[in-house]
Every structure is written in structure tokens, then in C-alpha cells.
C-alpha positions in Angstrom: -19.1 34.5 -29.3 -21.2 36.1 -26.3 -20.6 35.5 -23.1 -22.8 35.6 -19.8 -23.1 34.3 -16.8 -25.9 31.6 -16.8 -27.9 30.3 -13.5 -27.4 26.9 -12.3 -30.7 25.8 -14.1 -30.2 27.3 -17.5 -26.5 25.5 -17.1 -28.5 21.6 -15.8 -30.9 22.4 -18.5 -27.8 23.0 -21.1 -26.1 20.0 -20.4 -29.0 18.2 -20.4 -29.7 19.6 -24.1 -26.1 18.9 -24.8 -26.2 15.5 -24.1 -29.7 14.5 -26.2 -27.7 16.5 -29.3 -24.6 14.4 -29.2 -26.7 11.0 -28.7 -28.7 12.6 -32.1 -25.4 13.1 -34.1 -24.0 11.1 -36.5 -20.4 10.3 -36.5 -18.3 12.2 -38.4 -17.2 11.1 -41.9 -13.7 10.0 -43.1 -12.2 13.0 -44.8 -11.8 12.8 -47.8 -8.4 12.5 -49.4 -7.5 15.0 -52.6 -6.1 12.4 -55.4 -3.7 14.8 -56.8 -0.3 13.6 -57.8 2.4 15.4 -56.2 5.7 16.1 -58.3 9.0 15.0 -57.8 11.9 17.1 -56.4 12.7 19.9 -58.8 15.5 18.8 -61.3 17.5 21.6 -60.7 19.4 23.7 -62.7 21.4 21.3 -64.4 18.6 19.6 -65.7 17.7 19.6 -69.7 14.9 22.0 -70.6 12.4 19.3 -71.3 12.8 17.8 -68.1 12.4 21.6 -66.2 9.4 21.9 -68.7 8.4 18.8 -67.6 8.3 19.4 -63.7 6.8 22.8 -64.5 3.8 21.5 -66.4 3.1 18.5 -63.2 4.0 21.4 -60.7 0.8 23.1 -62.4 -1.3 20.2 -62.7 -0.8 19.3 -58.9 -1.8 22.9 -57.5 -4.4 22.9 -59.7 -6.0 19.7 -58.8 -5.2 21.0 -54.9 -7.0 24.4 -55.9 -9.8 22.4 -57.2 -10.0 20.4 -54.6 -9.9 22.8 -52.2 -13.0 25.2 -53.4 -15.2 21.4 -53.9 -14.5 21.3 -50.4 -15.8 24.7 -49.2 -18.3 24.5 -51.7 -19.5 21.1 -49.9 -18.8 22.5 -46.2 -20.4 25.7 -47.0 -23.9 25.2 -45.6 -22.7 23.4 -42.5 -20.5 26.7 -41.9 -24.0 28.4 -42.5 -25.9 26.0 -40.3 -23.0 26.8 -37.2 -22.8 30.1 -37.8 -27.1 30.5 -37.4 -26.7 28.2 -34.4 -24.3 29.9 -32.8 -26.0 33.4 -33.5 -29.2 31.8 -32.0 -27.5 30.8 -28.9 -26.2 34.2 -28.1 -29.7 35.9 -28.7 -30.8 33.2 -26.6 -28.7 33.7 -23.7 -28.8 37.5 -23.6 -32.5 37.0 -24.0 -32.7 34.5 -20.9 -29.9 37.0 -19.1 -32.5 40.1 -19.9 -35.2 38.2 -18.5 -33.5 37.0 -15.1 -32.3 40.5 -14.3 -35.6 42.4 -15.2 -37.1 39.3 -12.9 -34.7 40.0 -10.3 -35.5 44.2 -10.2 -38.7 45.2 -7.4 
């Protein structure tokens, strides 16, 4: 993110801005949970074959579920992460628009 120095103003006016925003947005949401079943300890290597087997294949279905949970997640945050991103790009050009402006103001 871009930096500049900003005029008393521009900062009142910011705040200002800043304060209708938060008043506009909605509390965040409980996160959601994953409902993926985690498996046990590992039964180690004295452990029948079956049982190993058996691990393996819950070990499997529990990353998975996490993997799957995972990209429904990003898939869901993904225009938000847009939204931010095109915020936060406008605000730069903003500032170093505004920051143009004041210094060609402030040349004779």
C-alpha cells in the first residue's frame, strides 16, 4: 500500500468517512466451522494391517474434507478479496491524486 502524507483536512475528512463506513457495516459473521472428522492417533507399527489400512483410508478422508473445505472457502471469500483489493487500489490513486493536486496548488 501507498503512502503519503495527507493535510489535516483530507485526514478530518477521512475519519469522518471512516466513521459513517463502520456505522454502515454489518457485523461480521460466525466462521464457519469445517465438519470433518479428524482421525485418531496413528496405531503404530504394531498395529494389524487392517487397522493401518483403516487409519490410512480416515487420514484421507479428513484432508480431503479439509482440502474441500478449504477451496469452498476461498471460492466464497474470493470477491470480498476482490472488492478490498479494488478499494484499496482506489484509495492509493486517490491519495496520490489529492497529493498531485496540493503540490501543483502549492507551486507559483
Amino acid at each position: 500500500m501507498i503512502l503519503h502524507r495527507l493535510s489535516a483536512a483530507f485526514v478530518a475528512g477521512a475519519i469522518a468517512t471512516s466513521a459513517a463506513m463502520a456505522q454502515q457495516t454489518p457485523a461480521p459473521a460466525e466462521s464457519p466451522k469445517h465438519s470433518c472428522t479428524k482421525p485418531g492417533d496413528h496405531p503404530g507399527a504394531l498395529a494389524s494391517e487392517t487397522q493401518r489400512r483403516t487409519w490410512q483410508k480416515d487420514y484421507v478422508a479428513y484432508t480431503d474434507c479439509l482440502k474441500k473445505f478449504i477451496n469452498e472457502q476461498k471460492a466464497l471469500a474470493e470477491p470480498y478479496v476482490k472488492a478490498y483489493n479494488a478499494a484499496v487500489d482506489e484509495y492509493n490513486e486517490s491519495v496520490k491524486t489529492f497529493n498531485e493536486q496540493v503540490e501543483k496548488a502549492r507551486r507559483p
